[in-house]
C-alpha positions, 0 to 999 in steps of 0.5 A: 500500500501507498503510504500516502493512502493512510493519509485521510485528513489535511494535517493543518485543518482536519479537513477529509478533503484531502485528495490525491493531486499527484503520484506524489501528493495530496491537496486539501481542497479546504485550506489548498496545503499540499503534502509531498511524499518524499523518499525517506534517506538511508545509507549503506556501507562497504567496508573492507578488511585488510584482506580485502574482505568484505564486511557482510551482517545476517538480518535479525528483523523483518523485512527479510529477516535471516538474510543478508544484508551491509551495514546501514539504516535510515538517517535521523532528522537533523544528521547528515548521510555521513553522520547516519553512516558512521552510526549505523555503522557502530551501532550494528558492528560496534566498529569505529569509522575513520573515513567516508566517500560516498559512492552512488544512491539507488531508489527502493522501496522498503516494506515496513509494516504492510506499508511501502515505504520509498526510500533513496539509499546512499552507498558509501565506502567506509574504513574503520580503525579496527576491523577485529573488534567486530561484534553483532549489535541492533539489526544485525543478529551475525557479522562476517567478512566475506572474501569478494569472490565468495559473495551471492548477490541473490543472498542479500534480502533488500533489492536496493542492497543486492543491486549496489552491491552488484553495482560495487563487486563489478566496479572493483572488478573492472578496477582490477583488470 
């Protein structure tokens, strides 16, 4: 379901003429506010070990809970993609970011409650001042390092996710030969 579906009343007057204008909005008829339905930012982290492996968590909740997935989450008001990277980052692997380069974004659509939520997911790549203090924490039930050659994009539960990760292994690939 469309999130802007749920929306039955003008937020500013409490109007129930407040009607679909767009793909992406609704307009009250009663006070003319608009509502847009932006996509909500997330962020997603590569992180290699000095073995060139790469950092790899097992879900512990819906949505796709038990597969796999890459460090990250959504950003908190007021916090930057960078600052929301870092901290997702420590919150899920308990590893301490040291520097950040943004590499692309990827739009998706995250199923949340019986409601699809879309998002713009921004990829980074990350390094971390130690990478054997790795230890599972909030959304993430396993860590791992995973040699490169040895990643099944299909494993990987987020669309979003298993297509920036394509996107990344063939950049590096390329970037090899």
């Amino acid at each position: 379901m469309n999130l802007l579906d749920k929306f039955k009343y003008c937020p500013v007057c409490g109007s129930s003429h407040f009607d679909k204008n767009s793909v992406k909005s609704k307009k009250c008829t009663n006070c003319s506010f608009e509502y847009f339905m932006n996509p909500a930012a997330a962020v997603v982290a590569f992180i290699t070990n000095s073995k060139g492996e790469l950092l790899i968590e097992r879900r512990k909740n819906e949505p796709a809970k038990g597969t796999l997935d890459l460090p990250g989450g959504f950003a908190d008001t007021l916090e930057t993609a960078e600052e929301s990277v870092v901290r997702e980052v420590k919150e899920e692997t308990g590893l301490v970011v040291s520097s950040v380069k943004y590499l692309f974004s990827l739009p998706n659509i995250y199923r949340y409650s019986g409601l699809d939520v879309q998002t713009l997911d921004m990829f980074y790549e990350c390094t971390v001042e130690d990478s054997t203090q790795l230890q599972a924490g909030d959304d993430a039930s396993e860590c791992m390092w995973v040699d490169l050659k040895d990643i099944h994009t299909e494993q990987f539960g987020l669309r979003s996710v298993r297509q920036g990760l394509y996107d990344y292994l063939k950049a590096r690939q390329k970037d090899s030969l």
